[in-house]
Each structure stands twice: as structure tokens, then as C-alpha cells.
Biotite code that builds the C-alpha atoms (Angstrom):
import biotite.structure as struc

atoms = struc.array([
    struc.Atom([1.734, -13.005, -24.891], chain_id="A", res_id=1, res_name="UNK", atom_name="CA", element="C"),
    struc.Atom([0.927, -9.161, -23.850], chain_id="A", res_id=2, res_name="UNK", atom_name="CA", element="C"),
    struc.Atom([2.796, -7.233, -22.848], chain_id="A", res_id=3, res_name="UNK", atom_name="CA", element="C"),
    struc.Atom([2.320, -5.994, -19.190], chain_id="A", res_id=4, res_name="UNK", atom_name="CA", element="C"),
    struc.Atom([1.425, -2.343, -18.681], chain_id="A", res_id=5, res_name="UNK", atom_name="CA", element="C"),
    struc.Atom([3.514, -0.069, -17.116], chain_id="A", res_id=6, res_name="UNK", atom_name="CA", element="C"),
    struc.Atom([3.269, 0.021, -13.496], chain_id="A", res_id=7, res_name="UNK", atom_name="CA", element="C"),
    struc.Atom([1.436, 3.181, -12.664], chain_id="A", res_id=8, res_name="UNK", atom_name="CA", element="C"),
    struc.Atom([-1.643, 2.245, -15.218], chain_id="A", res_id=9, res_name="UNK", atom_name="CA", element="C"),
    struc.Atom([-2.878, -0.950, -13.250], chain_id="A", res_id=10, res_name="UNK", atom_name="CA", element="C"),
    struc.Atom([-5.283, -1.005, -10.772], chain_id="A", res_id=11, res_name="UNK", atom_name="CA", element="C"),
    struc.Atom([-3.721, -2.641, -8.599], chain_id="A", res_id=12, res_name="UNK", atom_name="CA", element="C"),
    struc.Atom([-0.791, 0.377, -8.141], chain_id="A", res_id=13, res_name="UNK", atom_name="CA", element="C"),
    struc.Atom([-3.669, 3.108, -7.329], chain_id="A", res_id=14, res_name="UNK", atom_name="CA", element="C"),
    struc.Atom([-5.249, 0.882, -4.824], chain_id="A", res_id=15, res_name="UNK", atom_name="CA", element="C"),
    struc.Atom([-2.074, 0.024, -3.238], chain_id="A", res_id=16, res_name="UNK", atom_name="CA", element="C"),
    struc.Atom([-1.196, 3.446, -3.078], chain_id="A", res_id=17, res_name="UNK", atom_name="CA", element="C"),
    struc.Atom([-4.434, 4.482, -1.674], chain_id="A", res_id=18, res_name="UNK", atom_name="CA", element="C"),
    struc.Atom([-3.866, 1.830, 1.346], chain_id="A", res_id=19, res_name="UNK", atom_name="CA", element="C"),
    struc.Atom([-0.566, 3.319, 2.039], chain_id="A", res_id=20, res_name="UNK", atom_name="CA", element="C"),
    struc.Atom([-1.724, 6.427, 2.045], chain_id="A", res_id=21, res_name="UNK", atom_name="CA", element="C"),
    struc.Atom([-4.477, 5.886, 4.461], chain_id="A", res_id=22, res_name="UNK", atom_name="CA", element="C"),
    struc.Atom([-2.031, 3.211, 6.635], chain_id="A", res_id=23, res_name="UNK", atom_name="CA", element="C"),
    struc.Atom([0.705, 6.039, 6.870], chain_id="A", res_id=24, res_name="UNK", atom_name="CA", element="C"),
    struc.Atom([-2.005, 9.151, 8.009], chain_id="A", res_id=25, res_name="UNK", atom_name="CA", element="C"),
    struc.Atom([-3.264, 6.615, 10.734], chain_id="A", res_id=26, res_name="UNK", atom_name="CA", element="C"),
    struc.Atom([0.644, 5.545, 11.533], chain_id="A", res_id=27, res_name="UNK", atom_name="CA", element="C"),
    struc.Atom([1.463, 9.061, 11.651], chain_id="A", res_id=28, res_name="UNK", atom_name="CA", element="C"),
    struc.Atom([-1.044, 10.378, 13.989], chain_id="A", res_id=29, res_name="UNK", atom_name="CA", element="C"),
    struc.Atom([-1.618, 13.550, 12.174], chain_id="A", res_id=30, res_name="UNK", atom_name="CA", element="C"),
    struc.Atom([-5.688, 12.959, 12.711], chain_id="A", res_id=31, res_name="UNK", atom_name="CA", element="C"),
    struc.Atom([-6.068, 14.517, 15.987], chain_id="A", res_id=32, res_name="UNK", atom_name="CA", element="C"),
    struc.Atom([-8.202, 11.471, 18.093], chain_id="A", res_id=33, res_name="UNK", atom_name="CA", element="C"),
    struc.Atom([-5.559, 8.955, 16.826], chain_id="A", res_id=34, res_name="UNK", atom_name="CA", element="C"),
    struc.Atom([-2.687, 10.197, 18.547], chain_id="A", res_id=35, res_name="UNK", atom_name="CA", element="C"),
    struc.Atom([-2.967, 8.885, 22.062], chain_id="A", res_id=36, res_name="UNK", atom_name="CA", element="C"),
    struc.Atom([-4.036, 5.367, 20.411], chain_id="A", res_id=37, res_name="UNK", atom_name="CA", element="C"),
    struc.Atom([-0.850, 3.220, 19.811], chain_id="A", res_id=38, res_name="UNK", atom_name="CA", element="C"),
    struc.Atom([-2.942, 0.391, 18.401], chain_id="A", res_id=39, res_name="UNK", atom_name="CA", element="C"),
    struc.Atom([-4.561, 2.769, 15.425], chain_id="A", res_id=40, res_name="UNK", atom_name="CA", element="C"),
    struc.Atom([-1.067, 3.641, 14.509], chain_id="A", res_id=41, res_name="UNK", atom_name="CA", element="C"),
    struc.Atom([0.509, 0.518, 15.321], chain_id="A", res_id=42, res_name="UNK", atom_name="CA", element="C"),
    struc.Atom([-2.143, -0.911, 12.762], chain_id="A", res_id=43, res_name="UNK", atom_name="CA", element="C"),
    struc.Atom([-1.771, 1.843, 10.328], chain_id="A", res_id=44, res_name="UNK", atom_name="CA", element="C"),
    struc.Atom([2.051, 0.699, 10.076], chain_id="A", res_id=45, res_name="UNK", atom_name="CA", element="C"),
    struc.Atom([1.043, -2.623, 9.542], chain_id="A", res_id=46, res_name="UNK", atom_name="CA", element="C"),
    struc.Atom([-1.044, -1.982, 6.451], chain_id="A", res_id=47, res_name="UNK", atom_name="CA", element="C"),
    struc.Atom([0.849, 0.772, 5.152], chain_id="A", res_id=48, res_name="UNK", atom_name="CA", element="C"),
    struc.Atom([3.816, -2.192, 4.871], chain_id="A", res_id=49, res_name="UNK", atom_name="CA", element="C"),
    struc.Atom([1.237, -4.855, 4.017], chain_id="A", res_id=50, res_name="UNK", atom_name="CA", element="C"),
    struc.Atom([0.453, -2.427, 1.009], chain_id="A", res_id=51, res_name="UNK", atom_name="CA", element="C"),
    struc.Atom([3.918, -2.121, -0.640], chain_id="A", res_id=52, res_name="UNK", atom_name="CA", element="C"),
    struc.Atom([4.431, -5.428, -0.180], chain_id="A", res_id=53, res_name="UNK", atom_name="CA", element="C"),
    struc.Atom([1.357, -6.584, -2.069], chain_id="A", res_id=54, res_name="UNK", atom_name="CA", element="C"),
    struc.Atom([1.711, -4.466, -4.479], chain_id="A", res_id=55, res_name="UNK", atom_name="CA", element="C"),
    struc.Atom([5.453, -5.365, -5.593], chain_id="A", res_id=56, res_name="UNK", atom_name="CA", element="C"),
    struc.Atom([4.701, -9.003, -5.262], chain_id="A", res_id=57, res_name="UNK", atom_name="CA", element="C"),
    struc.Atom([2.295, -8.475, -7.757], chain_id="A", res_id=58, res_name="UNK", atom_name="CA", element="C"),
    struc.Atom([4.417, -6.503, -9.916], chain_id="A", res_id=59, res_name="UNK", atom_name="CA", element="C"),
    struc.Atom([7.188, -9.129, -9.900], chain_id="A", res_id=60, res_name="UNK", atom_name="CA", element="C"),
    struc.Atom([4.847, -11.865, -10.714], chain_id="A", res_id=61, res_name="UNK", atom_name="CA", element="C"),
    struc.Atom([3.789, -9.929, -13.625], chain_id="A", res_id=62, res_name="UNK", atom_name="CA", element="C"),
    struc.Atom([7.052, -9.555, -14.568], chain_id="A", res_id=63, res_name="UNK", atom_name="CA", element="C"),
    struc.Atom([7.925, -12.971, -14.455], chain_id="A", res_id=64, res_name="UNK", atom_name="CA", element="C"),
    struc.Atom([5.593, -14.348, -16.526], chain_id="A", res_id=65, res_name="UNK", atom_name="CA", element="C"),
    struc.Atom([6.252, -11.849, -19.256], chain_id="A", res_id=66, res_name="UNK", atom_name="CA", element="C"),
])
């Protein structure tokens, strides 16, 4: 079997990375028409989480099978 790459050279850690990025600036409020909507940010938090999540589940089940 092959051996998995490290972390920061898949895919699937840039686009995870990416989505928290964008989930935390919309969580934070910095933009300046998002900061009287609690939704936007409440919804930013959500995928900013969602992200990280993802992305270690599917660095532990890479790890797992190696």
C-alpha cells in the first residue's frame, strides 16, 4: 500500500482551509454589511467548524487505513 502524503499536500487540507477561512471572516463580522446579521455569522461559525471537522475525519481515515 502507499503511503499517505503528508497532510498539507492533499487537496482536501487547502480546501478545508479555504472554508474556514471564509466561515471565520463571515463569523467574525469584519466585512462591514455582515455585522448587524447574526444569521451570516451564526452560519459562518457553523461552517468554519463543519470545515475542521471534515477535514480531520478525513485525515484519520487516511491514517487508519495506512
Amino acid at each position: 500500500m502507499a503511503e499517505a502524503k503528508a497532510g498539507w499536500r492533499c487537496t482536501e487540507f487547502w480546501l478545508s482551509t479555504a472554508a474556514t477561512l471564509v466561515g471565520l471572516v463571515m463569523a467574525s463580522g469584519v466585512l462591514p454589511e455582515q455585522t448587524d446579521n447574526l444569521w451570516v455569522r451564526l452560519i459562518g461559525g457553523v461552517v468554519a467548524v463543519l470545515a475542521a471537522l471534515g477535514y480531520t475525519a478525513s485525515r484519520a481515515k487516511v491514517k487508519s487505513a495506512e
